[in-house]
N, C-alpha and C positions, 0 to 999 in steps of 0.2 A: 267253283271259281271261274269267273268270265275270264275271256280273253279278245283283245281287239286281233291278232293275230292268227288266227282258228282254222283260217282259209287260203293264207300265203304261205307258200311254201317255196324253198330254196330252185331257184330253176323258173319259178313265174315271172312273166311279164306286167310289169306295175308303172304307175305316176303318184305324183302327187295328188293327194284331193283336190280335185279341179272344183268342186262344186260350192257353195254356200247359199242353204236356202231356211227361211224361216217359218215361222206358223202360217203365215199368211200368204206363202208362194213367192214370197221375195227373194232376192239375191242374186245370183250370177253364178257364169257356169267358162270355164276355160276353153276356147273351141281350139286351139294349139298345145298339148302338153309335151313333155319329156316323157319317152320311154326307157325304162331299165330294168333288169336280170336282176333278181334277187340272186343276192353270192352266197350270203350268208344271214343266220338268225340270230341274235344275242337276246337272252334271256336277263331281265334287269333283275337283278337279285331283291329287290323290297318290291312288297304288294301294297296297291295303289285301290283308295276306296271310291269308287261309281257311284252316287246315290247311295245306296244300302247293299250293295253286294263288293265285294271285294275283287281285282282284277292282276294281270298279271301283265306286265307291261314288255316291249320288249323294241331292242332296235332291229333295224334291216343293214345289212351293208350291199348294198346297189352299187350294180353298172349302169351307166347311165351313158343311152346309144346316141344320144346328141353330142355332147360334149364329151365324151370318152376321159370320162371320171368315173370314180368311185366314192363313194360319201357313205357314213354310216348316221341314219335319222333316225327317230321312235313310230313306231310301227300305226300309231292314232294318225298320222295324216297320209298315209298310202295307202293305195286302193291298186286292185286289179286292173288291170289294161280295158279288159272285157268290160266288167262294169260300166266305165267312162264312155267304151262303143257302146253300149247298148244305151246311156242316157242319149248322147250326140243321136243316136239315129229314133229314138222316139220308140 
């Protein structure tokens, strides 16, 4: 069973997916995001099917160091901190 979750762990530095790109190289990229502390992980109790494999979905509850909130989202639109550096810088 997948999981979009596999690699975030409580304590990581995240945003939101800044990026949206298509087959053909189109789309756009955030050059300003919000960063935030994952706090915690929530495991959403039903499995969710991808294509042909089945997945395991889950929320984050984030600190978020802009705005000094916390919000709890589903784990398919956050990404690592790192990742979004390493697109920005090429």
């Amino acid at each position: 069973m997948l999981s979009y979750c596999n690699d975030i762990l409580v304590g990581d530095l995240v945003c939101i997916k800044s990026h949206n790109v298509d087959d053909f190289g189109n789309g756009w990229i955030a050059a300003n995001v919000d960063t935030g502390i994952v706090l915690e992980i929530v495991e959403i109790e039903q499995e969710f099917y991808f294509y042909d494999h089945k997945i395991r979905c889950y929320d984050y509850v984030i600190y978020w160091t802009r705005t000094r909130t916390i919000e709890q989202i589903p784990d398919i639109i956050v990404e690592k901190f790192s990742d979004w550096e390493r697109r920005m810088n090429g």
